[in-house]
C-alpha positions in Angstrom: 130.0 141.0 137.6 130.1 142.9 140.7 130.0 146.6 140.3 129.8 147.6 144.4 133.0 149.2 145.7 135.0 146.4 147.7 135.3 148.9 150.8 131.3 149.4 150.7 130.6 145.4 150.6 132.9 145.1 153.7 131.9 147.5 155.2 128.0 146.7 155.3 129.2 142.9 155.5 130.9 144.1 159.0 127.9 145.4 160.2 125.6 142.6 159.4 123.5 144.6 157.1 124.7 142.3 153.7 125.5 138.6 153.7 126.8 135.9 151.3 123.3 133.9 150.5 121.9 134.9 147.1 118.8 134.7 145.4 118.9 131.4 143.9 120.0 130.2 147.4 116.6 131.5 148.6 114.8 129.9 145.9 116.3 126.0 146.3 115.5 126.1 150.3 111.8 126.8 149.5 112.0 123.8 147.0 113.5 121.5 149.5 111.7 122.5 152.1 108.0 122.8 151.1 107.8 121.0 147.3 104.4 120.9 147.4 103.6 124.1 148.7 101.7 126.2 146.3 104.4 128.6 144.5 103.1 131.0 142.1 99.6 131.5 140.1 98.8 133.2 136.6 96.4 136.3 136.4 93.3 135.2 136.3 93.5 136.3 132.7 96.8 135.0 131.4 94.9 133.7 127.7 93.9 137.2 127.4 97.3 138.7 128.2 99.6 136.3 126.5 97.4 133.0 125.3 97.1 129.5 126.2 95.9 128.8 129.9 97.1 130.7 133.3 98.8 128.0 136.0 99.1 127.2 139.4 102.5 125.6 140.4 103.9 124.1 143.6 107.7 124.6 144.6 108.7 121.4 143.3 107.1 121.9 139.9 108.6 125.3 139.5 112.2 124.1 140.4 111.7 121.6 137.4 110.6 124.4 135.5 113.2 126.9 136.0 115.7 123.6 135.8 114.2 123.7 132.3 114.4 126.8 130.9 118.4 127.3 132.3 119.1 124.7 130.3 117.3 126.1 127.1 119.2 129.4 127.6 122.8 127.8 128.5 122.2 125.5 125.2 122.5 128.8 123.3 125.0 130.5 124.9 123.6 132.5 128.0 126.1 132.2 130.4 128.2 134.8 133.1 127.5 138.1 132.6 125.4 137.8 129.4 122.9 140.7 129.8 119.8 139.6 128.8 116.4 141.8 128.1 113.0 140.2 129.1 109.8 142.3 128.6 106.9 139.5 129.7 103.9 140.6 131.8 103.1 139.1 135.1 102.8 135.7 133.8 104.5 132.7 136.0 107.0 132.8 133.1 108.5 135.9 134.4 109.6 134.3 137.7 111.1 131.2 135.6 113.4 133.2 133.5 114.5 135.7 136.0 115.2 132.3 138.1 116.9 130.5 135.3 119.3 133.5 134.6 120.7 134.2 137.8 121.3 130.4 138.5 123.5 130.7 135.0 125.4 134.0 136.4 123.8 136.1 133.7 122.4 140.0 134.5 118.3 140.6 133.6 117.3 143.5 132.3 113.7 144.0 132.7 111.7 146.5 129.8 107.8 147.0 130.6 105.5 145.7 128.3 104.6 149.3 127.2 108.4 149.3 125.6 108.1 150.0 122.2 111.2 149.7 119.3 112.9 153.2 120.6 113.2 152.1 124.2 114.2 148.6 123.4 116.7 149.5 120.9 118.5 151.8 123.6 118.7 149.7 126.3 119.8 146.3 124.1 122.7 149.6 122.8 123.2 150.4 125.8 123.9 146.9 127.9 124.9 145.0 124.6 122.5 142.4 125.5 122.8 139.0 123.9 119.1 137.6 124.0 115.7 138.7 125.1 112.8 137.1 126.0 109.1 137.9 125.2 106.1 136.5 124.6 104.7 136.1 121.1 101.6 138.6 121.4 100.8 140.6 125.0 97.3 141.8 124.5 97.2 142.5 121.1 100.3 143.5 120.6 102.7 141.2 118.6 105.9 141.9 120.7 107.7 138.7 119.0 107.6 140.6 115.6 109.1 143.8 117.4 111.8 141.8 119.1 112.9 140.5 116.0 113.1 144.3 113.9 114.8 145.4 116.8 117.3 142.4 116.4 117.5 143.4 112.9 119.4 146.7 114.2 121.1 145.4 117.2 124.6 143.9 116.7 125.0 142.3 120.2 121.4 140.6 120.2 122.2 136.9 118.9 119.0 135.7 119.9 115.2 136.3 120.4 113.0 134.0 122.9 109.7 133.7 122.3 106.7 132.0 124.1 103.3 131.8 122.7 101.0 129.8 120.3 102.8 131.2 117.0 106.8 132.4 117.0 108.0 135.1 114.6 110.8 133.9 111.6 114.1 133.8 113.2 112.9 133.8 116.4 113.5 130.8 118.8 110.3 129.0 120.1 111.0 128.3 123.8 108.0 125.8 124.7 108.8 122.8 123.0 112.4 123.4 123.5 111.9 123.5 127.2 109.5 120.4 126.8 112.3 118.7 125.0 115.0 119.5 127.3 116.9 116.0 128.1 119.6 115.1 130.7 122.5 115.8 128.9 121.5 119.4 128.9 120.5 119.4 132.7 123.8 118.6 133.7 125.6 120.8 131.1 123.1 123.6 132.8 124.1 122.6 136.1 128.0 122.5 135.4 127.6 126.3 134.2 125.9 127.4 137.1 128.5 126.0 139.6 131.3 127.3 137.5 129.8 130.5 137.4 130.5 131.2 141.0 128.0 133.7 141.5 128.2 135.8 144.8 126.1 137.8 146.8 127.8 140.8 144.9 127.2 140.0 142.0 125.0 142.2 139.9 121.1 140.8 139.2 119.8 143.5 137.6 119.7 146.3 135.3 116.6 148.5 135.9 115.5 151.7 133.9 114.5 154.8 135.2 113.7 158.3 133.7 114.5 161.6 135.3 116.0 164.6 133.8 118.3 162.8 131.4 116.6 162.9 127.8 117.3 158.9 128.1 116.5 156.1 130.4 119.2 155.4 133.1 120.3 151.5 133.6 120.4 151.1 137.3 123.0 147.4 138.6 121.6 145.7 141.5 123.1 142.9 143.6 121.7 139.9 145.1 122.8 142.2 148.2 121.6 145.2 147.4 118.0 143.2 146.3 117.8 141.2 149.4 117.6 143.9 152.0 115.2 145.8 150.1 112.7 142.7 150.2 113.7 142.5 153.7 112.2 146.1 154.6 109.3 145.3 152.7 108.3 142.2 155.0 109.6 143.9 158.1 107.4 147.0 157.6 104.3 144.9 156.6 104.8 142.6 159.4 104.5 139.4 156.8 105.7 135.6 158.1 106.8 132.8 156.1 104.4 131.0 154.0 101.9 134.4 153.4 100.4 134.8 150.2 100.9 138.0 148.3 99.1 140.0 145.2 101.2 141.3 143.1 99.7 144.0 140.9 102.8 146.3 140.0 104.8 145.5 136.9 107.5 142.9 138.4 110.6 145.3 136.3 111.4 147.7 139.0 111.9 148.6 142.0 108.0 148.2 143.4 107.3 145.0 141.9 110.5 143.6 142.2 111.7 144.1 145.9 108.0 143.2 147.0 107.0 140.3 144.6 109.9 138.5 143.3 112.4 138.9 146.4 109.6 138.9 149.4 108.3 136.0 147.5 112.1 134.1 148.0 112.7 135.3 151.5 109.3 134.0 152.6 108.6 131.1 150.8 105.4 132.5 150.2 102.9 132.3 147.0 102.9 134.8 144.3 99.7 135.5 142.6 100.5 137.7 140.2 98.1 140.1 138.4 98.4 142.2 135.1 97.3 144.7 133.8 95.5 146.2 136.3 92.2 145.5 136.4 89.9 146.5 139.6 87.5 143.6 139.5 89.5 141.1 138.6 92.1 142.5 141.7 89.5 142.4 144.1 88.1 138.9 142.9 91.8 137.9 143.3 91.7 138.9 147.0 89.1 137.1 147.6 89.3 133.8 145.8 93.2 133.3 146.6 92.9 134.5 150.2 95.6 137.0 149.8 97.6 138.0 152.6 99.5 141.3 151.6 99.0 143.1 148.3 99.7 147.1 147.1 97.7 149.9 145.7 97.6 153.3 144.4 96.3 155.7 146.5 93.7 156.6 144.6 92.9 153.3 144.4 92.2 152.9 147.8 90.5 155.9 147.9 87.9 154.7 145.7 87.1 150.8 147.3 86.1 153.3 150.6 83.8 155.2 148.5 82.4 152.4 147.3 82.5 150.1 150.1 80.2 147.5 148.5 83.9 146.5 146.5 84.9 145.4 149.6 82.2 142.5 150.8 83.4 138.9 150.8 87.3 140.4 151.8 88.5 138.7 154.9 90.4 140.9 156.3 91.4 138.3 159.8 94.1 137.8 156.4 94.3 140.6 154.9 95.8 142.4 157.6 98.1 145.1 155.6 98.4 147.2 152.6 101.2 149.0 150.8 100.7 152.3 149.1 102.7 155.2 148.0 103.9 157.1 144.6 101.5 159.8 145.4 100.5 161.1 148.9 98.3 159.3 151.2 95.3 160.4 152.6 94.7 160.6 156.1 90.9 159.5 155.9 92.0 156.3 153.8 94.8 155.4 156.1 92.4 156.1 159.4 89.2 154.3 158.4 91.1 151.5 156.7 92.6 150.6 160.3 89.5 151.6 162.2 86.8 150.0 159.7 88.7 147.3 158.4 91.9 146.5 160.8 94.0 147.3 157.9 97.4 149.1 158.4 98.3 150.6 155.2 102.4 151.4 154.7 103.2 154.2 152.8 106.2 153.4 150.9 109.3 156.3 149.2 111.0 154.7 146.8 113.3 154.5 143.6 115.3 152.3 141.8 118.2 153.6 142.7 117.4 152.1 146.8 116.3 155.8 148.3 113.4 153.3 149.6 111.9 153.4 152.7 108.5 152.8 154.6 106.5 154.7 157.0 105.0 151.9 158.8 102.6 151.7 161.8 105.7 150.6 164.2 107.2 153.8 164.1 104.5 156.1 163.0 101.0 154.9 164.4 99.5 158.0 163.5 96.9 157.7 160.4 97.5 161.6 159.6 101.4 161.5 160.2 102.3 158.0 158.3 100.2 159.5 155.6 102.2 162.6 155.1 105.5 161.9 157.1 108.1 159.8 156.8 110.9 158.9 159.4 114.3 161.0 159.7 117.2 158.5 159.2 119.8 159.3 160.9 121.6 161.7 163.0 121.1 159.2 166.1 117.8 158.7 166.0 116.4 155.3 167.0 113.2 153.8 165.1 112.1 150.4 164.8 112.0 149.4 161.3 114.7 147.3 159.5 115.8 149.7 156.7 116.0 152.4 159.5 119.2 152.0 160.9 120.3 151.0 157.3 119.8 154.4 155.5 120.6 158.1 156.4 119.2 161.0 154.9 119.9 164.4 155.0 118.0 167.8 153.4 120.1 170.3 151.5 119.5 173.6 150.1 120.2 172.9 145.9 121.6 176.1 145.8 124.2 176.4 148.4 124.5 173.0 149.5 124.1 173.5 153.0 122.1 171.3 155.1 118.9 172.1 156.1 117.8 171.8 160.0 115.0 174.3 160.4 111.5 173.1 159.4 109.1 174.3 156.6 112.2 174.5 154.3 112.4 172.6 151.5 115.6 170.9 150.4 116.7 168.1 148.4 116.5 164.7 149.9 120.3 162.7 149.6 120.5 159.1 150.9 123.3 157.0 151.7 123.4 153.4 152.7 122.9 149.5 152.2 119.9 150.2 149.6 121.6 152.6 148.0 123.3 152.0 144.7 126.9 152.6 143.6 125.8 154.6 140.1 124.2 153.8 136.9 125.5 151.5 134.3 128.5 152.8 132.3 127.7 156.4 132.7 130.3 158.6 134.1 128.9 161.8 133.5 126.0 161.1 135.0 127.0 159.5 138.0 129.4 162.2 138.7 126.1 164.8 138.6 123.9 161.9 140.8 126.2 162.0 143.9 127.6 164.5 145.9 131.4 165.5 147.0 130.5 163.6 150.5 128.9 160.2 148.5 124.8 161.2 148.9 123.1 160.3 146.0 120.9 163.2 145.0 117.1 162.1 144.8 116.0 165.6 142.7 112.9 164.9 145.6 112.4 168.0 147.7 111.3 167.1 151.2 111.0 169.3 154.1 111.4 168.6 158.2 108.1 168.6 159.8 107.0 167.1 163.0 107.0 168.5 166.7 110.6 167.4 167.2 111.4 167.7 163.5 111.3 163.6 163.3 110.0 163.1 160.3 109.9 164.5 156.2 107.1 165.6 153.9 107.5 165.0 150.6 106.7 168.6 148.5 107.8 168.4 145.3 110.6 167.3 142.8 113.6 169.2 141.7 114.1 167.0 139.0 111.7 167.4 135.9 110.1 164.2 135.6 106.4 162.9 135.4 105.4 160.1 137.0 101.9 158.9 135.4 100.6 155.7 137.4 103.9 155.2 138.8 106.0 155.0 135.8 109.0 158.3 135.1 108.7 160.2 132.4 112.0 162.1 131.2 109.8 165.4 129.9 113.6 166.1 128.0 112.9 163.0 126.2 109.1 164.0 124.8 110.3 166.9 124.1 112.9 166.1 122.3 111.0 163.9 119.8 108.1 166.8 119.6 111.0 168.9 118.0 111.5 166.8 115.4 107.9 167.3 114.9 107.2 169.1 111.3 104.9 171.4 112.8 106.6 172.1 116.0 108.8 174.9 116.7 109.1 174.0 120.0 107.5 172.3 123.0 107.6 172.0 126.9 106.2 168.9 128.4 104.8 168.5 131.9 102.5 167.0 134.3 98.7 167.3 134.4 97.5 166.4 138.0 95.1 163.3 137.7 93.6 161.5 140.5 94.0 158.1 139.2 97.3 158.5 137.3 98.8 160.8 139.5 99.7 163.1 136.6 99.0 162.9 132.5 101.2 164.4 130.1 100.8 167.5 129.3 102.2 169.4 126.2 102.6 172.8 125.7 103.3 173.3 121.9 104.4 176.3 119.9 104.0 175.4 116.6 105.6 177.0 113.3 103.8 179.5 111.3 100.9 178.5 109.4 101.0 175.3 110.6 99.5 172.7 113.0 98.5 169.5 114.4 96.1 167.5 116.6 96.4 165.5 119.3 95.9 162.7 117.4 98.6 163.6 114.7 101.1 164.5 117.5 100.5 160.9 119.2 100.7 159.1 115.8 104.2 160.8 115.4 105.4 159.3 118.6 104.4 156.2 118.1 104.6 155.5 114.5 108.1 157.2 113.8 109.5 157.6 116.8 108.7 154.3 118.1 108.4 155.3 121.8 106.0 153.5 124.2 102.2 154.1 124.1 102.0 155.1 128.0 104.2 158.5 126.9 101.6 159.9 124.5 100.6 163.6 124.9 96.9 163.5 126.9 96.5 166.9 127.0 97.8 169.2 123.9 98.0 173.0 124.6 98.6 175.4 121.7 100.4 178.7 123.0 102.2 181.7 121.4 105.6 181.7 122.8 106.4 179.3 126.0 106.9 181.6 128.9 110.9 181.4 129.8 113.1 183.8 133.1 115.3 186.1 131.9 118.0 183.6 130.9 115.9 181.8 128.9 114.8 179.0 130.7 111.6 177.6 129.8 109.3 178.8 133.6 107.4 175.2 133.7 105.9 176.3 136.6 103.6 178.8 135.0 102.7 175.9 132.4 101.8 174.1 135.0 99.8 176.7 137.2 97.9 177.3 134.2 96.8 173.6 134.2 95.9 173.5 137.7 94.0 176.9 137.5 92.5 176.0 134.3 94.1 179.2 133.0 93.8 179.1 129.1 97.0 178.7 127.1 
């Protein structure tokens, strides 16, 4: 299925900036080149996670296995254009089945573990997804059993794969059908995939993201579209073939993905994943695997240089690089990292819609600038790293739509370019509201021009209302809207609580009907229980107030909410 305008792949085509090699063209030169190179290794905790034992495979063995499990999935029916849902931690597995489906033409659509029935159910709705693919339990979850009442309600979804030691009724155990898999089947597999004629442009992906819509937004991406993403990533971190990353960010978007799955294929590298995070055990991973390149929180880092002790037995001759971002950087970390340690941390903007790019120590070798700043694309300017040339950006006043050029102003960051997607999945309305009358895609991030020679842009806030707690978007519409339905509630305005680990909690500011009320725990039990949404959107802080404060047209002021958090100003 390829969704990118024909005049846009030429055009980038032209310029060099997209070619014709996909991902699973990537994927067999590693396995002929280097079978019996180390591939990809479980957390150190995969029994904990998901059961059984965590694995170590070479390119050669995962080739078999991915041969494997396409031919499981093409014996029932996954073929060309199938969407199909996985939600699997960072397990080896994950790497097999996104393999498998895009050598059988289909389009993955990743769900993070934390994906309860609601989410699910929308986006299986939503993409009419054929199959999914779990695991029987992750942690102590039984997501095989949730699959399967979601299937219950889902016309499209004909089928539900599940690994694990136990499989849910109706569900369709994968291991011994993958350890059963014959010749017959191989070839039939095989056949399939060369029929499918999958290009470049064809669609890989459907992402979710949260922003101001009360739903998640599917996001299509091409092999393309994929490719040069991973390609920034290496360029910025300076990484060669062969390097051997940590992946500790949830391999379903846009930071796990364009780092883990497609820097793994472009460098023939190994892929240690990790999940969920766990600070010992990611540490302990550094050092026992010898780790190359990984990426952090901020706040993350912050802490390992209070606490320098973390950091004995690291060799950083390897570990020459770190990638951070989501929240802003501090110049001490980014300084004493390099100066201390040799470390060059990037500081990474991004989204799954492609407004993605690095500031890296090529073009900003300044700790206290590459902290804050980030390189202006565009308008002629020359900088060294491979996404810049490849993206444009521009500032504009929300209000009048005029471009901003002065410094100290804020305006809304809009992108265009190679990165950049060509809208979200069968939504019109939206996409007409996400891009401009000139073709920018609207970010809803305010940035401002900063710099002596106005060079660069500081992030300083978001237009759009959205959360983003440890890196994941929150749609406050959405909490809100399930709040209203609430018994107690008359009504509710969600919004950030500033967190130094998290970034921001949620927040909720509740007015709730006369004579009545409810706890925190009450209010969390109603998410989860009846609404079914996922367990990382539950209210953390629960704030009971008379009337929410709202401007003279009746807009709710979420600004005073949120003052009053910061200032510790009592509802």
């Amino acid at each position: 299925m390829i969704l990118v305008p024909q005049e846009r792949i030429r055009d980038f085509k032209a310029k060099g900036w997209w070619g014709e090699t996909t991902l699973h063209d990537l994927f067999l030169k590693h396995v002929q080149e280097r079978p019996d190179d180390e591939a990809c290794v479980d957390p150190v905790n995969a029994a904990a996670i998901v059961g059984g034992v965590g694995d170590r495979l070479t390119w050669r063995e995962t080739g078999i296995a991915v041969d494997r499990m396409a031919a499981v999935l093409h014996a029932h029916g996954i073929g060309k254009d199938n969407v199909v849902v996985i939600q699997l931690p960072n397990i080896i597995e994950l790497g097999i089945a996104y393999l498998a489906l895009i050598r059988l033409g289909a389009i993955i659509s990743p769900a993070p573990v934390q994906y309860r029935e609601h989410e699910l159910g929308y986006i299986i709705e939503r993409t009419r997804a054929v199959a999914a693919i779990t695991a029987d339990r992750i942690g102590k979850h039984p997501h095989g059993e949730m699959l399967m009442a979601v299937k219950a309600g889902s016309p499209s979804l004909r089928h539900v794969f599940v690994l694990g030691e136990t499989c849910p009724a109706g569900a369709i155990d994968l291991e011994p059908l993958l350890d059963a898999v014959d010749g017959k089947q191989h070839r039939a597999a095989q056949k399939a995939s060369k029929a499918a004629h999958v290009t470049a442009d064809d669609i890989v992906t459907i992402c979710w993201t949260s922003g101001t819509e009360a739903q998640p937004k599917g996001v299509p991406r091409s092999h393309n579209e994929w490719i040069i993403m991973g390609e920034g990533v290496i360029d910025a971190a300076d990484l060669t073939p062969g390097v051997r990353l940590l992946n500790p960010f949830p391999m379903v978007n846009m930071a796990g993905i364009s780092t883990s799955f497609v820097g793994w294929l472009l460098l023939g590298a190994t892929l240690v994943q990790h999940q969920p995070f766990d600070l010992p055990i990611f540490l302990q991973q550094i050092r026992d695997e010898k780790i190359d390149y990984t990426v952090a929180p901020p706040a993350i880092l912050n802490l390992l240089l209070q606490n320098e002790a973390m950091l004995e037995g690291i060799d950083f001759k390897r570990l020459k690089s770190i990638g951070s971002g989501s929240a802003p950087l501090s110049e001490w970390m980014v300084k004493t990292f390099h100066e201390k340690y040799g470390v060059q941390i990037v500081n990474y903007f991004g989204s799954n819609e492609g407004a993605s790019f690095p500031s890296a120590w090529q073009d900003v070798p300044s700790p206290s600038d590459r902290a804050a700043f980030f390189p202006r694309l565009g308008d002629g300017r020359k900088w060294k790293a491979k996404l810049h040339d490849r993206i444009f950006t521009r500032l504009v006043d929300p209000e009048t739509e005029q471009e901003i050029t002065e410094g100290g102003k804020p305006g809304e960051l809009r992108v265009k370019g190679a990165t950049v997607f060509s809208g979200y999945w069968q939504a019109p309305d939206i996409n007409a509201r996400a891009f401009d009358a000139d073709g920018w895609f609207c970010t809803g991030d305010l940035f401002e021009l900063a710099g002596d020679e106005l060079q660069f842009i500081r992030f300083v806030g978001r237009l759009k209302d959205v959360i983003i707690r440890g890196g994941m978007n929150i749609s406050s519409e959405e909490i809100e809207g399930h709040l209203a339905g609430h018994p107690a509630v008359a009504e509710a305005a969600v919004v950030g609580a500033p967190d130094p680990g998290l970034g921001e909690r949620l927040a909720a500011f509740v007015v709730f009907k006369p004579d009545q009320t409810a706890s925190l725990e009450e209010i969390n039990s109603f998410l989860t229980r009846d609404k079914r949404v996922a367990v990382y959107k539950q209210i953390e802080r629960l704030e009971t107030i008379a009337a929410l404060p709202r401007n003279p047209v009746g807009k709710v002021l979420k600004r005073e909410l949120r003052d009053r958090l910061s200032g510790g100003v009592s509802a």
